[in-house]
Residue, then its C-alpha position, 0 to 999 in steps of 0.5 A: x196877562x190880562x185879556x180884555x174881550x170885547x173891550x169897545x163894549x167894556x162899561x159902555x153904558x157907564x163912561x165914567x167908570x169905563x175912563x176909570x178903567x183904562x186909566x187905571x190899566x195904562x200905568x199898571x201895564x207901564x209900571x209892570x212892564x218895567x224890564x230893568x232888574x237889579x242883581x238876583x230880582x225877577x220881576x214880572x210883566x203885566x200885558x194888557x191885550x184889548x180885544x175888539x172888533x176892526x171897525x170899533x179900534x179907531x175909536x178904542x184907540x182915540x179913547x186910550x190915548x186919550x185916557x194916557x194924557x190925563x194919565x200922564x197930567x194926574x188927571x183923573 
C-alpha cells in the first residue's frame, strides 16, 4: 500500500514531474491490481491512497483523469 499524504501539494512547484508521477502511479496500481491468478501464483496488490484535503479533491481528481487519458493514449 502506497500512501500519498497531502497529495494536491505533491510537486506543486514542478507540473511537469508532478504529471510524471501520477501518470506513472496510475498504470502501476492498474497493473498490480490485477486479481486474476494462475493455479499455484500469489500475486500481490498495490493500492495507491491519494490523501488531501475536501476542497482540493475536485481539482485532484480533474488532474488524475486527466493524467489516465494520456495513460490510456501513450501520451507522456
Amino acid at each position: 500500500m502506497l500512501i500519498v499524504e497531502a497529495a494536491d501539494k505533491v510537486l506543486q512547484a514542478d507540473p511537469a514531474d508532478r504529471r510524471m508521477l501520477f501518470t506513472t502511479l496510475l498504470p502501476a496500481g492498474r497493473r498490480w491490481s490485477y486479481t486474476r491468478k494462475p493455479e499455484s501464483l500469489e500475486l500481490g496488490r498495490l493500492v495507491v491512497v491519494l490523501c488531501c484535503d475536501t476542497g482540493s479533491a475536485p481539482a485532484l481528481r480533474e488532474q488524475l483523469q486527466s493524467c489516465g487519458e494520456d495513460g490510456a493514449t501513450g501520451a507522456p
